[in-house]
PDB file of N, CA, C, O and CB in Angstrom:
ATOM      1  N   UNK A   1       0.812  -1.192   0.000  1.00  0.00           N
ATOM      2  CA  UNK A   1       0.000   0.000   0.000  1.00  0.00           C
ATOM      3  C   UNK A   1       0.859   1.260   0.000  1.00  0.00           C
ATOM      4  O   UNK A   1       0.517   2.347   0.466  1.00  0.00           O
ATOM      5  CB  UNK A   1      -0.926  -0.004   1.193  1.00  0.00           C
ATOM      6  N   UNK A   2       2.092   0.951  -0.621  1.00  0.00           N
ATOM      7  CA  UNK A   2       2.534   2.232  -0.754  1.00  0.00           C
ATOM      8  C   UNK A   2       2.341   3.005  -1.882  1.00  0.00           C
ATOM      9  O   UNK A   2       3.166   3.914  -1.978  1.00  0.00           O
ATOM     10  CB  UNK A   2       3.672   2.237  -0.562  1.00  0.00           C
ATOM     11  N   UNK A   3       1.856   2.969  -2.408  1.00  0.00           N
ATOM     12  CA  UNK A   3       1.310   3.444  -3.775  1.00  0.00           C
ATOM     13  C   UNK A   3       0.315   4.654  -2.944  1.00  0.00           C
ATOM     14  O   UNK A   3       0.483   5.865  -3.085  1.00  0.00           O
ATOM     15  CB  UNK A   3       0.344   2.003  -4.893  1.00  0.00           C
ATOM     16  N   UNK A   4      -0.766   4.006  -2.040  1.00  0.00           N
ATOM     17  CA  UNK A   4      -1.954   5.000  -1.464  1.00  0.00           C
ATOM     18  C   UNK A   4      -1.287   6.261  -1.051  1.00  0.00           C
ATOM     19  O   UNK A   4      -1.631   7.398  -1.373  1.00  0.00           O
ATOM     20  CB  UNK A   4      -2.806   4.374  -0.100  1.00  0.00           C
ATOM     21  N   UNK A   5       0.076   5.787  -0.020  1.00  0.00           N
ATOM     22  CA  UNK A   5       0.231   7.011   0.992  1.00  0.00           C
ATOM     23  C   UNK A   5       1.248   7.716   0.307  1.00  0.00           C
ATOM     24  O   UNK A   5       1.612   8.805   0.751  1.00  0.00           O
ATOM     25  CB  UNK A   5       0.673   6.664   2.599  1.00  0.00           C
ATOM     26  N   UNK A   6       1.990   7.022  -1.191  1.00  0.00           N
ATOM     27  CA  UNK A   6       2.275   8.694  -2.283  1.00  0.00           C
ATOM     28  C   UNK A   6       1.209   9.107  -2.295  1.00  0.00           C
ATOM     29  O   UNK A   6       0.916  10.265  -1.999  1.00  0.00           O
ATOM     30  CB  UNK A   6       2.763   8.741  -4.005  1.00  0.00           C
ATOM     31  N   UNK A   7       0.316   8.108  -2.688  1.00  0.00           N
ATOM     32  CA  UNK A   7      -1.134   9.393  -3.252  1.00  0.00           C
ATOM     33  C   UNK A   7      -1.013  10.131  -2.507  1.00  0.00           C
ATOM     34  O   UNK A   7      -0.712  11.291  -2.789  1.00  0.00           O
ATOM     35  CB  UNK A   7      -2.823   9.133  -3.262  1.00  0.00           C
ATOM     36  N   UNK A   8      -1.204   9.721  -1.329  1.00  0.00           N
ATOM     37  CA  UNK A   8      -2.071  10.887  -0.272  1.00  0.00           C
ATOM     38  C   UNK A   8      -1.340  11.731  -0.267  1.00  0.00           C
ATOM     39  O   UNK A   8      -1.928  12.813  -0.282  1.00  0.00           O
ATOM     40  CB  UNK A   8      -2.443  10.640   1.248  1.00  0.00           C
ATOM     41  N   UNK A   9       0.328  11.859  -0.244  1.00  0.00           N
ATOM     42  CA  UNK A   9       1.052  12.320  -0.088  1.00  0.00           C
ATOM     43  C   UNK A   9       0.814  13.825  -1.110  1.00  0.00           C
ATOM     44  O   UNK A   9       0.469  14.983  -0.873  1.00  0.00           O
ATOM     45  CB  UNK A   9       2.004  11.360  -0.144  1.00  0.00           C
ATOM     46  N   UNK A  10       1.321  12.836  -2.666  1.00  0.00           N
ATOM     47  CA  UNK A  10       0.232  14.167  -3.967  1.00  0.00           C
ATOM     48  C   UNK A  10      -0.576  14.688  -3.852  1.00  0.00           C
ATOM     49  O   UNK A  10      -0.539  15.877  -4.167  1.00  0.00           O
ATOM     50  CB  UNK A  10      -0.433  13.956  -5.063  1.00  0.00           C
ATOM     51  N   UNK A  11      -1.384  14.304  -3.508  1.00  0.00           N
ATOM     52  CA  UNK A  11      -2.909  15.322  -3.205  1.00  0.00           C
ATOM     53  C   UNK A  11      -2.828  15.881  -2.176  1.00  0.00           C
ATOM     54  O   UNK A  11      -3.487  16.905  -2.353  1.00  0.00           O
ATOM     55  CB  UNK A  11      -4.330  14.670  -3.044  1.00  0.00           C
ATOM     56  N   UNK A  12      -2.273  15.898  -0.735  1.00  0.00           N
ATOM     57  CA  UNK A  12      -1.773  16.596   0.215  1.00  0.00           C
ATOM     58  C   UNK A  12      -1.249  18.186  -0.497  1.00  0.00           C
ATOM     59  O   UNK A  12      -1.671  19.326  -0.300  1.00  0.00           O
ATOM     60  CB  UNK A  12      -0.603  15.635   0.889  1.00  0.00           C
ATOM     61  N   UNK A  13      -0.071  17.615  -1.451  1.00  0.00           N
ATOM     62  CA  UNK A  13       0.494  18.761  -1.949  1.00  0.00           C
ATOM     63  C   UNK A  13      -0.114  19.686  -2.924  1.00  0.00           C
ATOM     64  O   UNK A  13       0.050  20.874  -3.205  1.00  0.00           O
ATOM     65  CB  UNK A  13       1.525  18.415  -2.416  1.00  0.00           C
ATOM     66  N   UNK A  14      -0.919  18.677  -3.365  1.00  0.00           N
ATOM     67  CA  UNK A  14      -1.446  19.537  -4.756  1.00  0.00           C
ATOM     68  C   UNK A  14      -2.409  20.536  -3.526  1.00  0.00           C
ATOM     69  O   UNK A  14      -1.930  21.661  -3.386  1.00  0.00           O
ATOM     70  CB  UNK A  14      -2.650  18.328  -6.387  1.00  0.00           C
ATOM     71  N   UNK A  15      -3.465  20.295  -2.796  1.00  0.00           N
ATOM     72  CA  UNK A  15      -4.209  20.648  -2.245  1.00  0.00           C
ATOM     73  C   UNK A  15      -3.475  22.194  -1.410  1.00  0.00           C
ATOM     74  O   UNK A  15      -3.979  23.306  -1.255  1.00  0.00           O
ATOM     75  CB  UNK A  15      -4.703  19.415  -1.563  1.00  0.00           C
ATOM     76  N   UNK A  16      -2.350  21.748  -1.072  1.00  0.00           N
ATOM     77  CA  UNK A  16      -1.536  23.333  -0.406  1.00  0.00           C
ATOM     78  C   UNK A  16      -0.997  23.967  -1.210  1.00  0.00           C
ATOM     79  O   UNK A  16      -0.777  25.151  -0.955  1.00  0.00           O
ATOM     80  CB  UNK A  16      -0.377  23.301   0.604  1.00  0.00           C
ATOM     81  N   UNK A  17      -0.513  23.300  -2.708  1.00  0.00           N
ATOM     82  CA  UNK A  17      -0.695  24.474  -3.765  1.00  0.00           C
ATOM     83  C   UNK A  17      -1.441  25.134  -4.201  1.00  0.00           C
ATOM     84  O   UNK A  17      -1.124  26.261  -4.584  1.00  0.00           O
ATOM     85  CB  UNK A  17      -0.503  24.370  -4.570  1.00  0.00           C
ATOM     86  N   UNK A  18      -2.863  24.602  -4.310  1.00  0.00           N
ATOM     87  CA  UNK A  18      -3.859  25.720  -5.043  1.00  0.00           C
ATOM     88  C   UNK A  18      -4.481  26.423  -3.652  1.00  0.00           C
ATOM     89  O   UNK A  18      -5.343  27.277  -3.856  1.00  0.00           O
ATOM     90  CB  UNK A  18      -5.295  24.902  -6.207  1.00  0.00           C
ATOM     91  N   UNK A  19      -4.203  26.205  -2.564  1.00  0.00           N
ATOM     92  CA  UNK A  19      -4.532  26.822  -1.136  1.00  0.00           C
ATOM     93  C   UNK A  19      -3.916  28.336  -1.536  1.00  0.00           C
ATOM     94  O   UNK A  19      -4.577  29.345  -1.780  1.00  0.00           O
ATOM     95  CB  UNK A  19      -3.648  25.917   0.402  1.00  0.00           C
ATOM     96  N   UNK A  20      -2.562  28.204  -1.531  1.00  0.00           N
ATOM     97  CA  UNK A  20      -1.544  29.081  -1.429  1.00  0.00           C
ATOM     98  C   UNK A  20      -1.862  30.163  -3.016  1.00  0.00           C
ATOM     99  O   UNK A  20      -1.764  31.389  -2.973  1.00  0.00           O
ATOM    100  CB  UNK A  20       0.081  28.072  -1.317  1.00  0.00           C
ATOM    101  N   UNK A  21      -2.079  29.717  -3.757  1.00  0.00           N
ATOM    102  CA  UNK A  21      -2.308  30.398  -5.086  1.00  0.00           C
ATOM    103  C   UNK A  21      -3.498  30.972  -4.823  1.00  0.00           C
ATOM    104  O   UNK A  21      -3.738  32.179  -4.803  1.00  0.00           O
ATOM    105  CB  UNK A  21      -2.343  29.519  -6.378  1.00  0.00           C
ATOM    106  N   UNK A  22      -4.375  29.913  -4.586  1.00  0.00           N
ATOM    107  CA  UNK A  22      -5.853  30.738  -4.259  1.00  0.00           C
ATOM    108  C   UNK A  22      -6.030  31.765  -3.013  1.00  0.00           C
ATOM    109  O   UNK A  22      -7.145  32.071  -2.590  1.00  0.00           O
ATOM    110  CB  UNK A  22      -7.000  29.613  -3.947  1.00  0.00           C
ATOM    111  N   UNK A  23      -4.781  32.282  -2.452  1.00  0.00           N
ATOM    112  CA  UNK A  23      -5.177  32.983  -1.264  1.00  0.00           C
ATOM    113  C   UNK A  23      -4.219  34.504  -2.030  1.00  0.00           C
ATOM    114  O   UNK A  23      -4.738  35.618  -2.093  1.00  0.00           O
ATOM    115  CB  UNK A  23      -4.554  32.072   0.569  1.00  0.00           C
ATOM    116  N   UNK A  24      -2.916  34.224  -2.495  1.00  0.00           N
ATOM    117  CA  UNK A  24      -2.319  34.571  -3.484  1.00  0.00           C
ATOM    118  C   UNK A  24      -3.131  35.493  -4.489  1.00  0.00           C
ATOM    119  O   UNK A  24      -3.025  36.717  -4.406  1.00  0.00           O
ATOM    120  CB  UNK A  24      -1.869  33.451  -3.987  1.00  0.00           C
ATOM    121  N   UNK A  25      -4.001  34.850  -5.504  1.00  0.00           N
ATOM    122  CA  UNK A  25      -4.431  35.574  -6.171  1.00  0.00           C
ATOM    123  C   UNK A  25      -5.989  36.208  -5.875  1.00  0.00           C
ATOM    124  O   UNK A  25      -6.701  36.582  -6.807  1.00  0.00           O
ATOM    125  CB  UNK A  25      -4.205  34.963  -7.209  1.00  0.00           C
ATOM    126  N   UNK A  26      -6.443  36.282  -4.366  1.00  0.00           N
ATOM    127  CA  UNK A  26      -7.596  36.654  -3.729  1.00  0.00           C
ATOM    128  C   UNK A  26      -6.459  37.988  -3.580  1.00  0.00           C
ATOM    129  O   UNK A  26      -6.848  39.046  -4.075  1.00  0.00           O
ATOM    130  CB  UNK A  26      -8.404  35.623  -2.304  1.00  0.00           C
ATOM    131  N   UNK A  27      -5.169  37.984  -2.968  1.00  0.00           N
ATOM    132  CA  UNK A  27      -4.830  39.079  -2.698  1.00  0.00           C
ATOM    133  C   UNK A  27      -4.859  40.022  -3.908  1.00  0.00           C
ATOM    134  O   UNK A  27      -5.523  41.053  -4.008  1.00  0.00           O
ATOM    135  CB  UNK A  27      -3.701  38.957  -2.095  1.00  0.00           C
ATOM    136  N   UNK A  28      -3.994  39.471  -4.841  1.00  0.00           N
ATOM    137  CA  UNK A  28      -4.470  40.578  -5.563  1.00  0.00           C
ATOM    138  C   UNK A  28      -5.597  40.794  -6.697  1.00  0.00           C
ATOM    139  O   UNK A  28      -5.713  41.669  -7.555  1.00  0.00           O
ATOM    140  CB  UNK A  28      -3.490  40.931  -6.028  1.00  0.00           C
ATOM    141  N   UNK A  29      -6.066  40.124  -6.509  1.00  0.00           N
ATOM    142  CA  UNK A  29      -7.696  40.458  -6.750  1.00  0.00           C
ATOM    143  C   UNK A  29      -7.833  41.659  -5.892  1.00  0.00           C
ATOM    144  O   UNK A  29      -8.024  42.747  -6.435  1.00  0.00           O
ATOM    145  CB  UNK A  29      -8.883  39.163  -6.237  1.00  0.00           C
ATOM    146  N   UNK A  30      -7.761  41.571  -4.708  1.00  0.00           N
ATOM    147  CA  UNK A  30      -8.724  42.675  -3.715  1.00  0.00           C
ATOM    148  C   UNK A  30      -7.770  44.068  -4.134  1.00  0.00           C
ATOM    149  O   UNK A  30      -8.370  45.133  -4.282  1.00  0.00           O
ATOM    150  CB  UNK A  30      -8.711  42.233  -1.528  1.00  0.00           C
ATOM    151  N   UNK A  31      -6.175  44.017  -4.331  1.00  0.00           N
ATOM    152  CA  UNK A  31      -5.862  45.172  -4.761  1.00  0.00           C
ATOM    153  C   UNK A  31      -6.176  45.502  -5.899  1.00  0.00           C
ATOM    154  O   UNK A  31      -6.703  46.610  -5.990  1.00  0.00           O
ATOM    155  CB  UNK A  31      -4.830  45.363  -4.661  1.00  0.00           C
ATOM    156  N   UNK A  32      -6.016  44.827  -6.975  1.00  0.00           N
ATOM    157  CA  UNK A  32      -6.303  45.157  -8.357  1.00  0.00           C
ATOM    158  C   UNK A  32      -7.996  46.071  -7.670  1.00  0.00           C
ATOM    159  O   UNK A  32      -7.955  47.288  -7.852  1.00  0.00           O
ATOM    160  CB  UNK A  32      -6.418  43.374  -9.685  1.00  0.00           C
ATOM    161  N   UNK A  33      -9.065  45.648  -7.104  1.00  0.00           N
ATOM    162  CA  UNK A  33     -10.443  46.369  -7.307  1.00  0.00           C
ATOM    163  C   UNK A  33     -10.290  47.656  -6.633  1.00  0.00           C
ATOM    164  O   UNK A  33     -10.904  48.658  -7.000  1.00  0.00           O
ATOM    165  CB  UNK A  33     -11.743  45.559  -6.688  1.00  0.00           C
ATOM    166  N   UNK A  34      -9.311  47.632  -5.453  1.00  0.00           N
ATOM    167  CA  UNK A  34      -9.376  48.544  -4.971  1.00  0.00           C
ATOM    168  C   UNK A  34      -8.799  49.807  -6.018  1.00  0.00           C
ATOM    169  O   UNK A  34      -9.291  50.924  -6.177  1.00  0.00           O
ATOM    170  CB  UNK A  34      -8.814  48.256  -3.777  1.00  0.00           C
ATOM    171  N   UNK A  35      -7.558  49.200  -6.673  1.00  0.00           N
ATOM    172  CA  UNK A  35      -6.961  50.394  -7.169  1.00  0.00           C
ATOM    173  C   UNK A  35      -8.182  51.068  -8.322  1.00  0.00           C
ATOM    174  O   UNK A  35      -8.458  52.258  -8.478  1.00  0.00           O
ATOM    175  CB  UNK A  35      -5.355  49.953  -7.912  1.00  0.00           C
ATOM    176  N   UNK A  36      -8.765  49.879  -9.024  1.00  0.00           N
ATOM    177  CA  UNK A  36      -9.904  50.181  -9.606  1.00  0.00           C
ATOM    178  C   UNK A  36     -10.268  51.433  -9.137  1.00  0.00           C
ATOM    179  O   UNK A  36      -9.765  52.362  -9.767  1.00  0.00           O
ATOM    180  CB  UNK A  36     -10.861  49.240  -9.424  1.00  0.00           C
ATOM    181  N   UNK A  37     -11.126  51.783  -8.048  1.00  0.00           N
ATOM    182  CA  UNK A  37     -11.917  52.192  -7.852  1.00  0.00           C
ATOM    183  C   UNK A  37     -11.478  53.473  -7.437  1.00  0.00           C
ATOM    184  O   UNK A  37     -12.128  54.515  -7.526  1.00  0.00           O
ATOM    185  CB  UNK A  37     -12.556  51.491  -7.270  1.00  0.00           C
ATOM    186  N   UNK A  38     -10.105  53.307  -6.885  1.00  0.00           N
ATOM    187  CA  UNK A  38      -9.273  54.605  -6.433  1.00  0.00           C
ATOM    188  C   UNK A  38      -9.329  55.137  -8.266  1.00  0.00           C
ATOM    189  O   UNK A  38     -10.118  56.061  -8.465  1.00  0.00           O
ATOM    190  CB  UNK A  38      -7.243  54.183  -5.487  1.00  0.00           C
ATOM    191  N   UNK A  39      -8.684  54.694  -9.329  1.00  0.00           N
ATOM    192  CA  UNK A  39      -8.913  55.486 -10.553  1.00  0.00           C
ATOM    193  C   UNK A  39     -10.103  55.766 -11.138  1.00  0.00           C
ATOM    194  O   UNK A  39     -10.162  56.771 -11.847  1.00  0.00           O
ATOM    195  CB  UNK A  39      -8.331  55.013 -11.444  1.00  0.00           C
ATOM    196  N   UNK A  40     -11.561  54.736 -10.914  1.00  0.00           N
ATOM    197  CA  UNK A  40     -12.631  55.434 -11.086  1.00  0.00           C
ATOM    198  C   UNK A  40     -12.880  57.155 -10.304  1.00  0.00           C
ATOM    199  O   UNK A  40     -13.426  58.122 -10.837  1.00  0.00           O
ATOM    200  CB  UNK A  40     -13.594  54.387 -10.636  1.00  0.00           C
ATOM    201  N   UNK A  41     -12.344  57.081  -9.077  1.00  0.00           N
ATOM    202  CA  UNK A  41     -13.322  57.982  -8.306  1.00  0.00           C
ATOM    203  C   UNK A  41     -12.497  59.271  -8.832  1.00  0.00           C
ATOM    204  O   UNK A  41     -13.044  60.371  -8.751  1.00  0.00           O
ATOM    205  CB  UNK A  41     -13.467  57.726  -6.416  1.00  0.00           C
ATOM    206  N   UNK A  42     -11.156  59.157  -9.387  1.00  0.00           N
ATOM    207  CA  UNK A  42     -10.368  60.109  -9.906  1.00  0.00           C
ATOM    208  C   UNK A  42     -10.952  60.345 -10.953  1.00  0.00           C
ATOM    209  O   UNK A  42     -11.664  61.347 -11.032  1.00  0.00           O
ATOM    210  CB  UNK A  42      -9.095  59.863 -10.068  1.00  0.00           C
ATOM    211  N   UNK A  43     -10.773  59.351 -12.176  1.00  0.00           N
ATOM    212  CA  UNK A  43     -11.631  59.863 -12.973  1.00  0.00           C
ATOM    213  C   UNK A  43     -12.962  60.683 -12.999  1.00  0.00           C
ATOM    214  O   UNK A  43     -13.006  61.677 -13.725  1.00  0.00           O
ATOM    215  CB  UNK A  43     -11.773  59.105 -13.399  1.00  0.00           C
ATOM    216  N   UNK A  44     -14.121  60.304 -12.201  1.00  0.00           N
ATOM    217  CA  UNK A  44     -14.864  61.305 -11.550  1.00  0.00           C
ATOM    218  C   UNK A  44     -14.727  62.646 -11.228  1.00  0.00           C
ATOM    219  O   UNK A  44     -15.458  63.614 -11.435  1.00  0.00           O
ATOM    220  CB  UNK A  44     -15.040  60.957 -10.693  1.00  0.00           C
ATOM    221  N   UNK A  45     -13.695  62.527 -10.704  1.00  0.00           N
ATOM    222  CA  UNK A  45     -13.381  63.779 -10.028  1.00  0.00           C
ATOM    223  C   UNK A  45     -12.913  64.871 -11.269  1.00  0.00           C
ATOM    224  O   UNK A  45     -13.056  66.089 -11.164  1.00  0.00           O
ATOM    225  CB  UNK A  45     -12.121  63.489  -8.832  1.00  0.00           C
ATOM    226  N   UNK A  46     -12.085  63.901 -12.951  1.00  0.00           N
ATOM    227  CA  UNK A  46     -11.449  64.702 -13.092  1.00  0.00           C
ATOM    228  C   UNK A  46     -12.252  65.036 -14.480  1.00  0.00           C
ATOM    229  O   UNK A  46     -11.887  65.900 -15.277  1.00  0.00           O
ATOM    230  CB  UNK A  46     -10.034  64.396 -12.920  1.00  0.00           C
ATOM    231  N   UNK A  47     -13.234  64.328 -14.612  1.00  0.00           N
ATOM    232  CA  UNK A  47     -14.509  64.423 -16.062  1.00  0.00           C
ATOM    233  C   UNK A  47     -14.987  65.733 -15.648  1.00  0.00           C
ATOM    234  O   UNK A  47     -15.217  66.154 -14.514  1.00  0.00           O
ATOM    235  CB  UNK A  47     -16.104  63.055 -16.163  1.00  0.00           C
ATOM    236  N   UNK A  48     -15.100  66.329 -16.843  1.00  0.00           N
ATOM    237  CA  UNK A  48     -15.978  67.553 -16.460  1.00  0.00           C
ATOM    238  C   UNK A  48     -17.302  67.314 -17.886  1.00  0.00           C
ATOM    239  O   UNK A  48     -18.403  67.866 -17.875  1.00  0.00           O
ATOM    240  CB  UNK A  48     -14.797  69.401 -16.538  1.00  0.00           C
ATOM    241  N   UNK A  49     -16.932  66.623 -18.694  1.00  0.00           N
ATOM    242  CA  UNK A  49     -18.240  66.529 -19.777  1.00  0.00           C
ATOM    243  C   UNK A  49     -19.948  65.977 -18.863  1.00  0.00           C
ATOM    244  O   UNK A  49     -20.012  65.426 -17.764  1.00  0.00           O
ATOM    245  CB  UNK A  49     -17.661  65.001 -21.214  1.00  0.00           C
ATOM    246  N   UNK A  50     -20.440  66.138 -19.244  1.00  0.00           N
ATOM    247  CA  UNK A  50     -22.294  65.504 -18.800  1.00  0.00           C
ATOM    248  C   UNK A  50     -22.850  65.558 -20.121  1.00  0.00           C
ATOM    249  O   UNK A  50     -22.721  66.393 -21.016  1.00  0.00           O
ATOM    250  CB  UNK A  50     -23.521  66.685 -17.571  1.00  0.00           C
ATOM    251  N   UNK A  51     -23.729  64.100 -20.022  1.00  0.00           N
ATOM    252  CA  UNK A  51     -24.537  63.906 -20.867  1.00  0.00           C
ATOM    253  C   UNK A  51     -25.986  64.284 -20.815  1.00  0.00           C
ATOM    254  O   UNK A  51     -26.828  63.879 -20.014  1.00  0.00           O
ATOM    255  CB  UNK A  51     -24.394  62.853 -21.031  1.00  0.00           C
ATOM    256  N   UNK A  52     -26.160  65.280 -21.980  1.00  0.00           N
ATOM    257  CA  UNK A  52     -27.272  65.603 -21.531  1.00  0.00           C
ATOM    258  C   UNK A  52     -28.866  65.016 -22.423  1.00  0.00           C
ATOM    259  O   UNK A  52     -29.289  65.358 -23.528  1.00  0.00           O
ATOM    260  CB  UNK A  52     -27.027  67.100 -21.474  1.00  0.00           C
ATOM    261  N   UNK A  53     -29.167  64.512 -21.904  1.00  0.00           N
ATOM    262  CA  UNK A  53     -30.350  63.584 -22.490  1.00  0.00           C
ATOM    263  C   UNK A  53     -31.424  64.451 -23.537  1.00  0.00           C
ATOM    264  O   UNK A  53     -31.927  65.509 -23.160  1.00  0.00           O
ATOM    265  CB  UNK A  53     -31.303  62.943 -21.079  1.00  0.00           C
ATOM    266  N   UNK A  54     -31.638  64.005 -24.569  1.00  0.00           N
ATOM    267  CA  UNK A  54     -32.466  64.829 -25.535  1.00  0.00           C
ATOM    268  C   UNK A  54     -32.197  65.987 -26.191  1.00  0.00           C
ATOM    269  O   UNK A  54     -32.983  66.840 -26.602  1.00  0.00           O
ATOM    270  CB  UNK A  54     -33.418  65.139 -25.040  1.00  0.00           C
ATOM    271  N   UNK A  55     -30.761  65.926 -26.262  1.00  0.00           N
ATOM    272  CA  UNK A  55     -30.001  67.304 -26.480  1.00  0.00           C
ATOM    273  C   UNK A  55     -30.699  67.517 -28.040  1.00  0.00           C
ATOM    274  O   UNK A  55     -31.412  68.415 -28.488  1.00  0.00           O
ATOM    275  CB  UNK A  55     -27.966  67.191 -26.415  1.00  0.00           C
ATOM    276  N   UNK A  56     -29.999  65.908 -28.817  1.00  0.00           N
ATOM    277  CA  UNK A  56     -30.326  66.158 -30.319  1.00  0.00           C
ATOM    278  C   UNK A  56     -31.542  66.174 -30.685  1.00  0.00           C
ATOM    279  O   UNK A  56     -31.641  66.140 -31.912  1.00  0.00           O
ATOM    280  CB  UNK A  56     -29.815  65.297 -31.148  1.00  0.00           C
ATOM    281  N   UNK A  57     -32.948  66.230 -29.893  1.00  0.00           N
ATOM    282  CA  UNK A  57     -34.604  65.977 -30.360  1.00  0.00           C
ATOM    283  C   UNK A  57     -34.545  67.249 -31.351  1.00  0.00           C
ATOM    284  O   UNK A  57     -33.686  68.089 -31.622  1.00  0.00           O
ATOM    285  CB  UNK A  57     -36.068  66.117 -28.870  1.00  0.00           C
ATOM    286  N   UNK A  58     -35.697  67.022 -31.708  1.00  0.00           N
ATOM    287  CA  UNK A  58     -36.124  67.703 -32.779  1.00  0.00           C
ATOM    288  C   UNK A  58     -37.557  68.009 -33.245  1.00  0.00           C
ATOM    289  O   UNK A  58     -38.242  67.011 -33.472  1.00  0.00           O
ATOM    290  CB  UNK A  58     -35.597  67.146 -33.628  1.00  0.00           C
ATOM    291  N   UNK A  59     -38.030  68.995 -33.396  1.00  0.00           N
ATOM    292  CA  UNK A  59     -39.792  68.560 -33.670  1.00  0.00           C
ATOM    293  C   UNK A  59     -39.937  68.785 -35.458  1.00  0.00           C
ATOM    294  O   UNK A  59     -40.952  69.280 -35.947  1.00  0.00           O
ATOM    295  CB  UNK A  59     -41.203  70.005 -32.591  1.00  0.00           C
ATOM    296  N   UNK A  60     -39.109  68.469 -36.042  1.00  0.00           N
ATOM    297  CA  UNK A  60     -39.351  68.583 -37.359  1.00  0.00           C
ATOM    298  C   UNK A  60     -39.729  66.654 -37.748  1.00  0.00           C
ATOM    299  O   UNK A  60     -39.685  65.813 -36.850  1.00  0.00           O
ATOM    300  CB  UNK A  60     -37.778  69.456 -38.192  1.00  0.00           C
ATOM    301  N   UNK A  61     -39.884  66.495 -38.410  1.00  0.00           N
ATOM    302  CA  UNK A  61     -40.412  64.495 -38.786  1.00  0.00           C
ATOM    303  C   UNK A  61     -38.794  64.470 -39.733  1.00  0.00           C
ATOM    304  O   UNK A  61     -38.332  65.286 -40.530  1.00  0.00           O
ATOM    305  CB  UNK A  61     -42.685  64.018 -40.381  1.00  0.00           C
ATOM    306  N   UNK A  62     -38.382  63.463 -39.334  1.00  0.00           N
ATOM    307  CA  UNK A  62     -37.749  62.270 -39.594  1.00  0.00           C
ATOM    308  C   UNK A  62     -37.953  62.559 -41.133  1.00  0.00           C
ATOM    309  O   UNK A  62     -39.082  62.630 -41.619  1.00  0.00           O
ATOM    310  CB  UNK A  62     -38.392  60.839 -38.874  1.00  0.00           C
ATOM    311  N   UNK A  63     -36.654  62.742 -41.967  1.00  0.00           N
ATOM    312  CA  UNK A  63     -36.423  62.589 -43.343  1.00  0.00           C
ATOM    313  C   UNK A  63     -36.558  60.737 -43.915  1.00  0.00           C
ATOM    314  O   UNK A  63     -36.278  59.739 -43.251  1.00  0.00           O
ATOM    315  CB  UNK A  63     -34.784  63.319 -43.555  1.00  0.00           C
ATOM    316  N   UNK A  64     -37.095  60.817 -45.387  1.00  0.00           N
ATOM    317  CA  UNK A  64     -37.010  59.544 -45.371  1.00  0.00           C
ATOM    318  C   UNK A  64     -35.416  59.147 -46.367  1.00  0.00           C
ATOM    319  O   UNK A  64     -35.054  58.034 -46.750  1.00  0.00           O
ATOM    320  CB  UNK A  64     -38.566  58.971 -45.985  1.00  0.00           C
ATOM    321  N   UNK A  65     -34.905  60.131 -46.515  1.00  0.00           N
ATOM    322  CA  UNK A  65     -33.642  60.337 -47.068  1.00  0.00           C
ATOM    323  C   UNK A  65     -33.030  61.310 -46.865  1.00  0.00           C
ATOM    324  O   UNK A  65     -33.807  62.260 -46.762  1.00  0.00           O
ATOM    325  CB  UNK A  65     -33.593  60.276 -48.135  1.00  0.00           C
ATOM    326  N   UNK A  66     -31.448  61.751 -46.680  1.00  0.00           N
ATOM    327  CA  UNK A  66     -30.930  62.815 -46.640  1.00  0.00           C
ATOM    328  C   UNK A  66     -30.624  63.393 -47.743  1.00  0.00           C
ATOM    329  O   UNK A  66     -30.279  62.819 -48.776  1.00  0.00           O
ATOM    330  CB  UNK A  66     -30.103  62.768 -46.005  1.00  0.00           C
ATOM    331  N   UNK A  67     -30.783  65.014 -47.507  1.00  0.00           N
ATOM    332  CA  UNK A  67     -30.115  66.056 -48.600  1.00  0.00           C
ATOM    333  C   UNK A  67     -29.291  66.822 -48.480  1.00  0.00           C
ATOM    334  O   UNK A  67     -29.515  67.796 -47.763  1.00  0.00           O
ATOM    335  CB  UNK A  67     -30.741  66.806 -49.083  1.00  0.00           C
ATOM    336  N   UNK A  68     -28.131  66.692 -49.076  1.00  0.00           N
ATOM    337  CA  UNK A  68     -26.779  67.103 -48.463  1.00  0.00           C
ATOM    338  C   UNK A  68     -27.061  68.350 -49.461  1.00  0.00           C
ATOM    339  O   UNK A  68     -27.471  68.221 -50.615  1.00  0.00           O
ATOM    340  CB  UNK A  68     -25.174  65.976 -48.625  1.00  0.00           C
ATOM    341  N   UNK A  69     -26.710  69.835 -48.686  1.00  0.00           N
ATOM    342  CA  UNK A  69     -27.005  71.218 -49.459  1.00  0.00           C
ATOM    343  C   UNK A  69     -24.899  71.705 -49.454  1.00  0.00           C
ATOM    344  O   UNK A  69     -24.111  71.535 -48.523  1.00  0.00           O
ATOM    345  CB  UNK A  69     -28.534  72.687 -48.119  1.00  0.00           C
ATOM    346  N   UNK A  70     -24.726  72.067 -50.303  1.00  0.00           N
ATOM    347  CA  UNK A  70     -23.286  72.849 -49.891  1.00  0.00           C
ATOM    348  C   UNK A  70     -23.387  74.509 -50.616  1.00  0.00           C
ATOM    349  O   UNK A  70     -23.412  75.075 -51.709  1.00  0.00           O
ATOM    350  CB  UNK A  70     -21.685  71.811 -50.705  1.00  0.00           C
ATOM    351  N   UNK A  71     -23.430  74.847 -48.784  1.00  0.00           N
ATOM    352  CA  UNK A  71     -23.796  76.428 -49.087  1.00  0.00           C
ATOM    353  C   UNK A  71     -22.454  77.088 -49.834  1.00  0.00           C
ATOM    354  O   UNK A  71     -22.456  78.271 -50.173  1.00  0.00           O
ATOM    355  CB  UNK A  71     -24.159  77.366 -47.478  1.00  0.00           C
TER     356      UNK A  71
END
């Protein structure tokens, strides 16, 4: 039965490798979002455009083709 207790032995290890990776790349996961959000809120801060809804309306009807004029 020594065959089992390599196994166990492998899967022991494999199991504290992806432990260690998976705690590893939780870390930077959590920095990567944070920094995210630190450059969203900058960006915020540093946009000055606004969208302004219905800017282009129009009360004339909808062409069913365009006519290009060159004044």
């Amino acid at each position: 039965m020594s065959n089992e207790g390599e196994y166990l032995e492998m899967v022991n290890e494999l199991r504290d490798q992806y432990n260690d990776m998976k705690e590893r790349y939780e870390k930077e996961k959590a920095l990567m979002k944070e920094e995210l959000n630190q450059l969203k809120d900058e960006l915020e801060k540093r946009s000055k455009l606004k969208f302004i809804e219905n800017s282009f309306d129009s009360t004339r009807p909808m062409a069913r083709r365009p006519i290009y004029v060159n004044y």
